[in-house]
LOKOLLUM-59843 format. One record per residue: residue number from 1; residue in three letters; y, x, z of N, C-alpha, C in turn. Coordinates in pm, whole numbers, plus 32768, in hexadecimal, padded with zeros to 4 digits. Layout:
REM residues N
- seba_nuza_n_v_n_u_n_w_ca_v_ca_u_ca_w_c_v_c_u_c_w
- NUM_ALA_Y_X_Z_Y_X_Z_Y_X_Z
...
END
This chain:
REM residues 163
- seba_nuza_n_v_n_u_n_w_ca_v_ca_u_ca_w_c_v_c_u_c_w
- 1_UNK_498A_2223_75BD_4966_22AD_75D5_48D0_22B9_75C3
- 2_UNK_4895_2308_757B_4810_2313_7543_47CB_23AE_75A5
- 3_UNK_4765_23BF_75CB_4719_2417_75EE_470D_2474_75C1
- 4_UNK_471F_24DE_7581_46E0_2528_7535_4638_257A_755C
- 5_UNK_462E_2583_75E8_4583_25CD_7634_453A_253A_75FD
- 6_UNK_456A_2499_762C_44E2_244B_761E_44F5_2418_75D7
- 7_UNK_449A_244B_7580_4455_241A_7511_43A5_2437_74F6
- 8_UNK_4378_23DA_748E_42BE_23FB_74A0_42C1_23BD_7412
- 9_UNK_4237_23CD_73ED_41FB_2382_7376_4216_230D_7370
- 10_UNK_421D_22BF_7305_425A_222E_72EA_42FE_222F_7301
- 11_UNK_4325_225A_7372_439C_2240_73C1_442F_228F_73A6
- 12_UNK_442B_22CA_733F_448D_2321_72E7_4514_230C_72FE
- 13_UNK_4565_2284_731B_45A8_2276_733A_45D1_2282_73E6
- 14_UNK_4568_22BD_744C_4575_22C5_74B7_459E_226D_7515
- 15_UNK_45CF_22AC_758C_4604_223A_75FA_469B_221C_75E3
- 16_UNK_46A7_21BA_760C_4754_21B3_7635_47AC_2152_768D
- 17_UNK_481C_2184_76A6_4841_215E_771F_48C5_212D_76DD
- 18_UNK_48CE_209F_7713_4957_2069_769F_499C_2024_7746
- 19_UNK_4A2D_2059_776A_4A7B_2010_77DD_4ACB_1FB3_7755
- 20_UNK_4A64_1F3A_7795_4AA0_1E9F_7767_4B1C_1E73_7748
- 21_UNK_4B48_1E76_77DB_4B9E_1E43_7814_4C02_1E75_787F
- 22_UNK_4C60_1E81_788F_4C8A_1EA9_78E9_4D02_1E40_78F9
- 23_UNK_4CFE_1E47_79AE_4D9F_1DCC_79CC_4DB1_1E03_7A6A
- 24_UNK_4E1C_1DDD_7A58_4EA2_1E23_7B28_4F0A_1E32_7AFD
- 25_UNK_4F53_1E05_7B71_4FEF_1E12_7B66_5029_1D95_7B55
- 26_UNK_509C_1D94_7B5F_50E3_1CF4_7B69_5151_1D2F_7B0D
- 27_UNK_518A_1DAD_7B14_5206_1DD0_7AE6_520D_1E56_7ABA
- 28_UNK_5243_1E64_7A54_5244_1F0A_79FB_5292_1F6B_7A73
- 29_UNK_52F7_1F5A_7AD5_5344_1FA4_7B0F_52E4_1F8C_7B92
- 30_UNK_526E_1F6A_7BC2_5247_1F96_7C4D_519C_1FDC_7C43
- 31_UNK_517A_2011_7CAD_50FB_2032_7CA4_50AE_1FB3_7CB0
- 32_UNK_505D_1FCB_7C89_4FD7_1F42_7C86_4F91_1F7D_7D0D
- 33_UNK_4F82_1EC4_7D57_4F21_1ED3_7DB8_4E98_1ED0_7D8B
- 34_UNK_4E64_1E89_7D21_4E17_1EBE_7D1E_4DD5_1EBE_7C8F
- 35_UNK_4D5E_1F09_7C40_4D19_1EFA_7BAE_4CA1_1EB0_7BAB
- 36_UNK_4C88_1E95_7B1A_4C16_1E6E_7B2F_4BD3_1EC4_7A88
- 37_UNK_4B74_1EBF_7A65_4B4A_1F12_7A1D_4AA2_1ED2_79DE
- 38_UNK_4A9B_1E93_7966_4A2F_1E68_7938_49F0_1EEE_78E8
- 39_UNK_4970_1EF7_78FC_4922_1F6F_78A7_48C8_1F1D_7851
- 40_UNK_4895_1F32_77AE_4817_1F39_77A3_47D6_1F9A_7777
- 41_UNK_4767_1FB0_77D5_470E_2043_77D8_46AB_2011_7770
- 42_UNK_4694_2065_76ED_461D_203D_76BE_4592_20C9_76EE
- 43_UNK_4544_20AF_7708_4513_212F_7709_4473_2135_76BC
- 44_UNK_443A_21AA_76CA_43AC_21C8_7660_435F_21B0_76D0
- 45_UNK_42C7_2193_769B_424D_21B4_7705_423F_2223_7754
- 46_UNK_4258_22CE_7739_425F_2310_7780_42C0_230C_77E3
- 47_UNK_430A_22B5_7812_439A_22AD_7879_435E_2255_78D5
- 48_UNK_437C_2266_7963_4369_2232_79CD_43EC_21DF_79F0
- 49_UNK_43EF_216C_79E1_4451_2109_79F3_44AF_2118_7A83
- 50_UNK_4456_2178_7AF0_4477_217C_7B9A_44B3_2210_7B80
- 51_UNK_4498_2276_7B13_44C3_22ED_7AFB_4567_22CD_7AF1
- 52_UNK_4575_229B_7A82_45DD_2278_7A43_4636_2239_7A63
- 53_UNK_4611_21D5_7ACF_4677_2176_7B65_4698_21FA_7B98
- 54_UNK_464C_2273_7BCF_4641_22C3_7C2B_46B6_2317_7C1B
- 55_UNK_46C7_2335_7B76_4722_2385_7B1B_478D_235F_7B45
- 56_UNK_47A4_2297_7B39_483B_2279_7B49_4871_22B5_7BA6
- 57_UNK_480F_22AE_7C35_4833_2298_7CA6_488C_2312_7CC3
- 58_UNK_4825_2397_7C74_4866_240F_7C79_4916_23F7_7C78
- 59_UNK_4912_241B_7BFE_499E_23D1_7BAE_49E1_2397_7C0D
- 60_UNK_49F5_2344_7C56_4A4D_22E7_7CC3_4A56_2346_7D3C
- 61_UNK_49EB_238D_7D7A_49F6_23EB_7DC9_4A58_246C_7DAD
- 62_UNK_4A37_24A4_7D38_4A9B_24F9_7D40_4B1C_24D8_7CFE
- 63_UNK_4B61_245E_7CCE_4BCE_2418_7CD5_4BFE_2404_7D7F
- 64_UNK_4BB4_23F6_7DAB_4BD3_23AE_7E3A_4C01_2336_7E2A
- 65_UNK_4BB2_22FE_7DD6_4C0E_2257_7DEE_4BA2_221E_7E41
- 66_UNK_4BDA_21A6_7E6A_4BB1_2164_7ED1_4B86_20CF_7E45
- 67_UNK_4B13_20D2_7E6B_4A90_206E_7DE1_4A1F_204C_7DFD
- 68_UNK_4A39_1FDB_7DBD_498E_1F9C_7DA9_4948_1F86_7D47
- 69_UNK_48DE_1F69_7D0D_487A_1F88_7CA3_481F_1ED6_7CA4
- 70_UNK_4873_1E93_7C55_47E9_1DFE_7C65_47BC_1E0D_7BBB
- 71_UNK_4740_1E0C_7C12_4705_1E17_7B7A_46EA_1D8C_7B12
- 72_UNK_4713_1D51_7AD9_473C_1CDF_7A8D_4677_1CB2_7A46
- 73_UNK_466B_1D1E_7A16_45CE_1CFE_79CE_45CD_1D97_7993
- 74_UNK_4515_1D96_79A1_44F1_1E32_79AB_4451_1E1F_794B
- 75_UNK_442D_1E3B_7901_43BE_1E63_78A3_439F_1ED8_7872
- 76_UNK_4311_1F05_78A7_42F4_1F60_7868_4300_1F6E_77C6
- 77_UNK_432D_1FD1_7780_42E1_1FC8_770A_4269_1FEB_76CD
- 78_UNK_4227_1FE2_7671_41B4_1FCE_766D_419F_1FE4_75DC
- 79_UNK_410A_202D_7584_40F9_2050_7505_407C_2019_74F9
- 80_UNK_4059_1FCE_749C_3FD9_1FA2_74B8_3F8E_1FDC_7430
- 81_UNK_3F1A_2008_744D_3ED2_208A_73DE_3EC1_2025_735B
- 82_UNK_3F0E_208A_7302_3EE9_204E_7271_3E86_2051_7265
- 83_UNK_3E2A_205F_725A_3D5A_206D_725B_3D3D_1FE0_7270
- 84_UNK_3D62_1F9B_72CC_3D3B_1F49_7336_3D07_1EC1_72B3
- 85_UNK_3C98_1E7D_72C7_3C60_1E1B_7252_3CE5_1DD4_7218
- 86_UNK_3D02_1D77_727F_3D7D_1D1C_724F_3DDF_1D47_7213
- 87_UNK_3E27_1DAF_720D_3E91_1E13_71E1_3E5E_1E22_7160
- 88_UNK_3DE6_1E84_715F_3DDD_1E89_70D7_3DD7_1E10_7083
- 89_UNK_3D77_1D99_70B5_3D7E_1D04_7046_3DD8_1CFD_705C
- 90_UNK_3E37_1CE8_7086_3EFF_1C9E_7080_3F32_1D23_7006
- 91_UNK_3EF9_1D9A_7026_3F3A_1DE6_6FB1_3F11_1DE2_6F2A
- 92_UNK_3EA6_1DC0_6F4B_3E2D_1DA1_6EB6_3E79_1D3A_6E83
- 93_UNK_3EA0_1CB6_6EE9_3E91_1C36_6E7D_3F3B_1C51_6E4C
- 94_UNK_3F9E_1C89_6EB7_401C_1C89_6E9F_401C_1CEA_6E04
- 95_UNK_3FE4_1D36_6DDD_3FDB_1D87_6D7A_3FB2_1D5E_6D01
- 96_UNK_3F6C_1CC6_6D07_3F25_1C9B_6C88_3F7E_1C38_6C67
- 97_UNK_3FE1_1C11_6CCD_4029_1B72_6CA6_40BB_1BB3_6C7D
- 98_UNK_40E1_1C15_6CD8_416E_1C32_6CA1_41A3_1C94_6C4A
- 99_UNK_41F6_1C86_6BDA_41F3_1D10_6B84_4211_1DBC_6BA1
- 100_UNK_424B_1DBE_6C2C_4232_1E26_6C46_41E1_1E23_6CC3
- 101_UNK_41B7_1EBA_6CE0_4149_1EDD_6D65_41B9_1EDA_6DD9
- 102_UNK_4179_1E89_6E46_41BA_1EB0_6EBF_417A_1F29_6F09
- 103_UNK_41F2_1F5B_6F41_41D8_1FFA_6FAF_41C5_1FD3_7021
- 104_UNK_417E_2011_7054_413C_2006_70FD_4194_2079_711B
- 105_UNK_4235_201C_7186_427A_2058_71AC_42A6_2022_7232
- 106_UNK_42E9_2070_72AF_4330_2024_7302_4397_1FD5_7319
- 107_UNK_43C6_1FA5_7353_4425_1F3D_7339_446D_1F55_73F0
- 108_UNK_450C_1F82_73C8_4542_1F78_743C_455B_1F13_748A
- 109_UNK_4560_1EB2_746F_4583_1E1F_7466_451D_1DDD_7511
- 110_UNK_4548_1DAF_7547_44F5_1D6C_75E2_44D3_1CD0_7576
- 111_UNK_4447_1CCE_75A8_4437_1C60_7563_438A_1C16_75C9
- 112_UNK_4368_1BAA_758E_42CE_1B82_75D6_4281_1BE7_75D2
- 113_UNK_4291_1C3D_7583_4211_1C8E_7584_4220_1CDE_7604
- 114_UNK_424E_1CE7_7662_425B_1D4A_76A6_41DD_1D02_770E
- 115_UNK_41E9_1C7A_76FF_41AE_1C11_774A_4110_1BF9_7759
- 116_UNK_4114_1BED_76B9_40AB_1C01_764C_404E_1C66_7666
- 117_UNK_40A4_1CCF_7656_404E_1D44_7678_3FF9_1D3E_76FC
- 118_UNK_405B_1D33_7789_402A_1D56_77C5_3FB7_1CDB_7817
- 119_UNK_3F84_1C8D_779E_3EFC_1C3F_77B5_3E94_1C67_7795
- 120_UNK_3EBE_1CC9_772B_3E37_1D31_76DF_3E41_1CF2_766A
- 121_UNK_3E90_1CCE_763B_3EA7_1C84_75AA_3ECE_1CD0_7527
- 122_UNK_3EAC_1D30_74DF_3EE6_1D70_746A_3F52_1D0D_7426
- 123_UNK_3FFB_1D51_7427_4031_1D1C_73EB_4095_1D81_7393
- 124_UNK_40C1_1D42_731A_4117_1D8E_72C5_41CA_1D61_72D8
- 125_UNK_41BB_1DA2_731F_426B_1D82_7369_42F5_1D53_72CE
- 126_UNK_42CF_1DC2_7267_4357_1DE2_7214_431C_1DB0_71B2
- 127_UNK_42CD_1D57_71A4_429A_1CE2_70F4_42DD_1C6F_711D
- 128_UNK_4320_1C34_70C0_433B_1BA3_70CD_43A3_1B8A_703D
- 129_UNK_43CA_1B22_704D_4443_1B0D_6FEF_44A1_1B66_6FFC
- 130_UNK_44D9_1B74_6F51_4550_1BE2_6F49_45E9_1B8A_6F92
- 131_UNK_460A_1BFC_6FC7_46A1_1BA8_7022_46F9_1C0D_7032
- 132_UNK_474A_1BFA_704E_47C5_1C65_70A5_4820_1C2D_7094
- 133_UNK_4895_1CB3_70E8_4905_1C8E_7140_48C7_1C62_7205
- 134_UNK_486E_1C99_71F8_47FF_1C59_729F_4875_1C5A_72FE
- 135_UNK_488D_1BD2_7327_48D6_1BD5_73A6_4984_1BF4_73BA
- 136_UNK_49A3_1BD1_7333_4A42_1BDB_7314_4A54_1B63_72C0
- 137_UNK_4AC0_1B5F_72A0_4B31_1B06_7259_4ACE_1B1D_7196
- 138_UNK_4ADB_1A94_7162_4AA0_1A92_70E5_49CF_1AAB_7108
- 139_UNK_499E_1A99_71A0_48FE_1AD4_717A_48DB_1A64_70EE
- 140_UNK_485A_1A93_70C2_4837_1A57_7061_4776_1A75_7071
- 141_UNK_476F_1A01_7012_46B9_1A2B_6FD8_46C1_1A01_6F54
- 142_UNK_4670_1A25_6EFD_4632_19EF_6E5F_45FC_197D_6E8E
- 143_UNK_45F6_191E_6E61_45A2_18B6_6E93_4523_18B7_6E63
- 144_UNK_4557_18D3_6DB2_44E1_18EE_6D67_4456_197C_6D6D
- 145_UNK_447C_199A_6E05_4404_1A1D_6E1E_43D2_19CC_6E85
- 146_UNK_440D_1966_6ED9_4393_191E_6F37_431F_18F9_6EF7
- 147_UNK_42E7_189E_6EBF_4272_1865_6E7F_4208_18E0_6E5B
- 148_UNK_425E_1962_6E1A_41BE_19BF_6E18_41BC_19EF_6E94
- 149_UNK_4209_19EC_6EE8_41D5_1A3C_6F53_4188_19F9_6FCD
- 150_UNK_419F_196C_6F86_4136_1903_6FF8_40DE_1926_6FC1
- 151_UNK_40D4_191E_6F36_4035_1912_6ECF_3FAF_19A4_6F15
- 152_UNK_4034_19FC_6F3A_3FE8_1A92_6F3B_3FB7_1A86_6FEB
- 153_UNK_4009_1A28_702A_3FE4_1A25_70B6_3F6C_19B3_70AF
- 154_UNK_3F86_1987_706D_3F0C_18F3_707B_3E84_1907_7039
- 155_UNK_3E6E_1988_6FFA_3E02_19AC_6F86_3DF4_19F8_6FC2
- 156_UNK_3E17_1A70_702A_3E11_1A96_708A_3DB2_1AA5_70E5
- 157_UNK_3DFE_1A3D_70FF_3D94_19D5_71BD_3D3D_19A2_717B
- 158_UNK_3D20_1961_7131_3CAE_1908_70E7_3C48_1981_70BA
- 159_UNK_3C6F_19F1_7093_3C00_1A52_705B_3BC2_1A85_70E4
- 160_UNK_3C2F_1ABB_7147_3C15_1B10_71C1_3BBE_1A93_7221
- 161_UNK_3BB7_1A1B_7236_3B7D_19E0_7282_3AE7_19DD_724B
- 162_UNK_3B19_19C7_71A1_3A70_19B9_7164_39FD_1A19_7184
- 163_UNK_3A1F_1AAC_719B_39E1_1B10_71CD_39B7_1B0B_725B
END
């Protein structure tokens, strides 16, 4: 289920709220004692992570079910300014080594950078090797896109430290 209000610059594809998982019941012919219910919330920088718990809570209240809320792992998300020195050299060098230009875009995806970021570290979340299928049956990578994309990370750091 996708957001349609949050959304912002970079973030086009918005927030979203995917129920994982769901399991209860022992038997198709009785009521279940009890559910259980996996979420993953992705959300944008403008969203308050305690808003959005706050939202569920709504939701369960006027169900009247009787619930609890453990929060499994919680990260802000985070945009880190294309301007920023390092960004641009990673875009500079990524632009001279590979045949097409990479876009300074967001990436829904929970990943280190969330980590990254919040050391004061400029990072480009959605560059790396080409892959897909993320997180299902058949994932995959090119193998043959690792090596430039070390080259562009390692020419990189070596330029950005030289300064």
């Amino acid at each position: 289920m996708r957001s349609e209000q949050a959304r912002t610059d970079f973030f086009e594809f918005g927030s979203a709220l995917n129920v994982a998982q769901i399991s209860g019941g022992v038997a198709i012919n009785m009521v279940p004692d009890h559910c259980e219910a996996l979420l993953d919330i992705r959300l944008i920088p403008d969203q308050n992570p305690d808003q959005v718990v706050a939202q569920i809570h709504q939701v369960g209240k006027v169900a009247g079910a009787d619930y609890t809320i453990d929060i499994l792992q919680q990260e802000q998300a985070y945009l880190t300014d294309p301007q920023e020195p390092f960004v641009r050299l990673l875009h500079d060098t990524a632009c001279r080594i590979l045949p097409e230009p990479i876009s300074l875009v967001a990436s829904g995806q929970g990943s280190v950078g969330n980590v990254v970021s919040q050391l004061g570290i400029p990072i480009i979340n959605a560059f790396g090797a080409a892959c897909g299928n993320a997180h299902a049956p058949n994932e995959w990578i090119d193998t043959t896109t690792v090596e430039p994309v070390y080259q562009i990370y390692r020419q990189s750091i070596a330029n950005f430290a030289a300064h």
